[in-house]
C-alpha positions, 0 to 999 in steps of 0.5 A, a space after each residue: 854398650 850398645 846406647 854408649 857406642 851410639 852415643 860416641 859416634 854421635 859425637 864423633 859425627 857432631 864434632 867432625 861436622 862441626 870442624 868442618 862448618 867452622 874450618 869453611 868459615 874460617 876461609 870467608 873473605 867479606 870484602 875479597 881482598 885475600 885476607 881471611 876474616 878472622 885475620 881482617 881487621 878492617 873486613 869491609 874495605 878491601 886492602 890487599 898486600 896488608 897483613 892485617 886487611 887495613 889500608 895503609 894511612 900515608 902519613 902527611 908531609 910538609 906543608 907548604 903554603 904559596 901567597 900571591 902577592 901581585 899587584 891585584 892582591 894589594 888591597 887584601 893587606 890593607 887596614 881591617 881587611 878579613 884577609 890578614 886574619 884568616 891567612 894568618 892564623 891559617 899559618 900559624 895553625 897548620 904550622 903547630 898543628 899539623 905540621 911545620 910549614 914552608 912559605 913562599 910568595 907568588 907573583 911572576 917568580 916564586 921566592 921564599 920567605 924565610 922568616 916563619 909563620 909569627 914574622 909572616 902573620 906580622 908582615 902581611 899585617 904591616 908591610 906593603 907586600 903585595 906590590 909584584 907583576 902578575 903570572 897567568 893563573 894556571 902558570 902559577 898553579 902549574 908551577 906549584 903542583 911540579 913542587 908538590 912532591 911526596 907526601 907533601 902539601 900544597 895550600 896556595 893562596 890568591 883571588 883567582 882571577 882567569 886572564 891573560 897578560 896585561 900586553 895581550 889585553 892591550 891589543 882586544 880589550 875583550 879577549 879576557 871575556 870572549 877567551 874565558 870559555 875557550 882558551 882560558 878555561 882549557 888552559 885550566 885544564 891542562 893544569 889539572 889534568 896533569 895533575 891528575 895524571 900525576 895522582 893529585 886531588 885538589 880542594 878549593 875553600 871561598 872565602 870573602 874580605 874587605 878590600 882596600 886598594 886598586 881592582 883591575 877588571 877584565 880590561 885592566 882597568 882599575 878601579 879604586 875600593 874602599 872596603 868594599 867586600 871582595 872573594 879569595 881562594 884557598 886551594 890545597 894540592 896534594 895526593 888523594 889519600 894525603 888530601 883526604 886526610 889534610 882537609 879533614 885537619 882542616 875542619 877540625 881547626 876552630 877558625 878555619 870558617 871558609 863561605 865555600 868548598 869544593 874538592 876534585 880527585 879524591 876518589 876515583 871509583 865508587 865505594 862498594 864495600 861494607 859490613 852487614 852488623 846484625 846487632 844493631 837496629 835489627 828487625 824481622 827474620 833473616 841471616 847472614 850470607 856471605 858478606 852482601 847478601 841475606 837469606 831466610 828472609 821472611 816479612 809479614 805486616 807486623 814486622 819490616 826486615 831492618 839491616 844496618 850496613 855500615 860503611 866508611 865514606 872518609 874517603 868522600 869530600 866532607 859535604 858529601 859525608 854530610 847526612 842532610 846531603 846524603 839523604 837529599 841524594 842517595 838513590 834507592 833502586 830495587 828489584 823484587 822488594 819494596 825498601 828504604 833508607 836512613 843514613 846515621 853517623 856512626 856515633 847516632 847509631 844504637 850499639 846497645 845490643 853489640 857485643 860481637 867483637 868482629 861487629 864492633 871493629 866493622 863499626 869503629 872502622 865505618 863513619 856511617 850506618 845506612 838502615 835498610 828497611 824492606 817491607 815488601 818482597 814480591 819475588 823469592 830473590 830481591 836486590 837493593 842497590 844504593 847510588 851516590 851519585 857524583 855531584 859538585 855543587 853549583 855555589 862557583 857559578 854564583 861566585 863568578 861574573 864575566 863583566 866586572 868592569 862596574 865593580 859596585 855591582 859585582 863586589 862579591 863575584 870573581 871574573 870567570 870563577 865559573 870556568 875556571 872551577 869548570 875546567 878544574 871539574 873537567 880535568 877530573 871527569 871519570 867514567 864511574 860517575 858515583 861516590 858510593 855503589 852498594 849492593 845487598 841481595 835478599 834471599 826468601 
C-alpha cells in the first residue's frame, strides 16, 4: 500500500513537472516576434502582425520597361548591334514570364508604344527609332520613379551618359568634366534620394554592343563608329522587397547575361535572425538555449563543437549570396573562444540526420547553412559574432572615363559612369553599415 501511494505521487509529481517544463516551452518565441514557436512557422525571421510568423511576400506588379531612344542611342539599333537582341528578348521574357508589361520610349517626353513586345522586338530590329532630343539623365530617371507606383516595376533602359544640355555645353566646353564630380554626380542624388525616401531600391545590370552610328563626347562632338564595342545600362526601379523578388526572376531567365551588376536599397538593416539546427553537421557537447545561444558546452582535443546555423539572406543583392563572396568577406570575431566558419547553400548542406519537424521548416525557410566550428574555449562564457559588412564593388570605376573625347581608346567606358554610380551609393548610404550581424553565446 505504502510502495503503490509512493509510486502514485511520483508520478503525480513526474507529470505536474512535466507539464510545467513543456507548458514554459510552449511560450519560447526564437526570433522575438510575439508569435510562439509551436505556432511560427518561419521561427528565425521575425514577422510581427503575422498569424503564422512568416513575413508577407508582396506579389509583384506590372512591369513597365522605358527605352531611351535619343539621338545618342541610335547606334545600338543598327545592323548586328548586341543591343537589339539582349532588350528584345529581355521584352518578351518579362512580358510572358513574369508578367505583361508596359513599354515606353524616352528621349525629351515620355510616350508610350502601344503596339506589344513581338511588334517591338520587330521595330527596334527594323526601324530608325532612336532619332529624339535628349533629357538630362536624373530627369529621366526622376520622371520614371514618380510612374513607379505600387507593386509595380520599373526597367529603364539607356547608355547612361552624365551631362547637361547641349546650350549649356555651348558656353564651357568642359563643364560636363569639371561639373561631374560636383553638379552632376548631387543631381544623381537627389534623384535617389527620393527614392529612397519613397521606399525604392534600385539595381543596376552593365552590358556591352557593337555600336553603329554617331558618339557624342562630353564636348558634344560627335564621332563616327563602326562597330565598335560600346556599354549600355539596365536599371530596375521598384520597392525593395518587390526588387528582391524581381532581380531573383531575372537571373533565372536563361539569356539574361549581363558583364555587370549592382543593387541599392534592398535592405536596410542587418540581418540578425537565424536558427540553431541540431541535426546537422553536429559535433562535440553542448544544448540548446534559447534560440542564440549554447550551454553545457564542453571541447576536448578529440572533438571541436560544431553548430550549423541556418540563416535566410534572399534579402541580400545576388552577389552577395554568392558563397565565394561570402567566405572572402564574412567576419569573424570572438570573445573567449577560438572559432571558425564555413558557409553552404542550403541544398550542400547534409540533412541526412534530420528529422525534427521544427528543424526541417527552419532550413526549407533559410538559403544558407553557416557551420560553426569552435576548438578553444578560455573563459566559461564566449561570444561568436559574424559581420557582413556592407560592400559594393568597384567594377563601375573601370566602366567609366572622364575623357572620351578620343573614343578609340575608350570604347568600353561611360563618361562619368563613376559618379554617377557614386551618387546612387551615396543616396543609399545608412547607418548600419552591414549585410548580416549574428550573435551566438557559449555557455561551459
Amino acid at each position: 500500500m505504502g510502495n503503490s501511494y509512493a509510486c502514485k505521487r511520483a508520478l503525480y509529481v513526474t507529470i505536474v513537472f512535466a507539464s510545467f517544463f513543456y507548458g514554459c516551452d510552449t511560450k519560447v518565441d526564437s526570433d522575438r516576434d510575439g508569435i510562439p514557436d509551436k505556432n511560427d512557422s518561419c521561427k528565425m525571421v521575425a514577422a510581427k502582425g503575422t498569424k503564422n510568423g512568416c513575413p508577407i511576400v508582396p506579389k509583384i506588379g506590372k512591369p513597365h520597361l522605358y527605352v531611351e531612344t535619343s539621338a545618342s542611342m541610335g547606334g545600338y539599333f543598327k545592323n548586328d548591334a548586341e543591343f537589339k537582341t539582349i532588350v528584345s528578348d529581355l521584352a518578351v521574357k518579362i512580358d510572358r514570364e513574369i508578367s505583361p508589361m508596359a513599354i515606353y520610349l524616352v528621349a525629351d517626353s515620355v510616350a508610350a508604344y502601344k503596339q506589344g513586345t513581338i511588334q517591338f522586338s520587330s521595330d527596334i530590329a527594323t526601324t530608325a527609332i532612336a532619332n529624339q532630343k535628349s533629357s538630362q539623365l536624373s530627369e529621366i530617371i526622376r520622371d520614371i520613379a514618380a510612374k513607379t507606383k505600387g507593386n509595380d516595376v520599373s526597367i529603364f533602359v539607356s547608355d547612361c551618359i552624365l551631362s547637361f544640355p547641349n546650350t549649356v555645353v555651348k558656353k564651357n566646353w568642359e563643364i560636363n568634366k569639371t561639373e561631374a564630380p560636383n553638379a552632376l554626380k548631387n543631381s544623381i542624388f537627389a534623384t535617389f534620394s527620393d527614392l529612397k525616401k519613397n521606399g525604392l531600391a534600385a539595381s543596376v545590370y552593365a552590358f556591352k554592343s557593337k555600336f553603329y552610328g554617331n558618339y557624342y563626347d562630353y564636348h558634344n562632338v560627335k564621332t563616327k563608329l563602326n562597330g565598335e564595342s560600346r556599354p549600355f545600362y539596365i536599371w530596375v526601379i521598384a520597392k525593395g522587397a518587390i526588387l528582391s523578388q524581381f532581380d531573383q526572376k531575372l537571373a533565372d531567365i536563361s539569356s539574361f547575361k549581363p558583364e555587370k551588376n549592382l543593387h541599392f536599397g534592398l535592405i536596410d538593416n542587418a540581418i540578425k535572425d537565424y536558427a540553431i539546427i541540431p541535426q546537422i553537421e553536429r559535433g562535440g557537447t553542448w544544448g540548446k538555449e534559447n534560440g542564440k545561444s549554447l550551454k553545457d558546452v564542453e571541447i576536448n582535443k578529440l572533438e571541436k563543437l560544431k553548430v550549423c546555423l541556418a540563416v535566410n539572406l534572399s534579402s541580400l543583392p545576388i552577389y552577395a549570396r554568392e558563397i565565394s563572396y561570402l567566405n572572402e568577406n564574412l567576419q569573424v570575431i570572438t570573445t573567449g573562444c577560438k572559432a571558425k566558419v564555413e558557409v553552404k547553400k542550403k541544398e550542400d548542406l547534409n540533412t541526412s540526420k534530420l528529422n525534427n519537424n521544427n528543424q526541417k521548416l527552419q532550413v526549407d525557410a533559410a538559403t544558407h547553412g553557416f557551420l560553426l566550428e569552435v576548438n578553444q574555449m578560455d573563459l566559461d562564457n564566449g561570444t561568436v559574432r559574424l559581420i557582413l559588412p556592407r560592400k559594393y564593388d568597384t567594377w563601375f570605376k573601370d566602366w567609366s572615363s572622364m575623357d572620351d573625347k578620343n573614343i578609340a581608346g575608350t570604347t568600353n567606358k561611360t563618361f562619368a559612369f563613376e559618379y554617377l554610380v557614386q551618387g546612387v551609393i551615396e543616396a543609399y548610404d545608412t547607418k548600419d553599415k552591414n549585410y548580416l550581424d549574428l550573435q551566438i553565446t557559449l555557455n561551459k
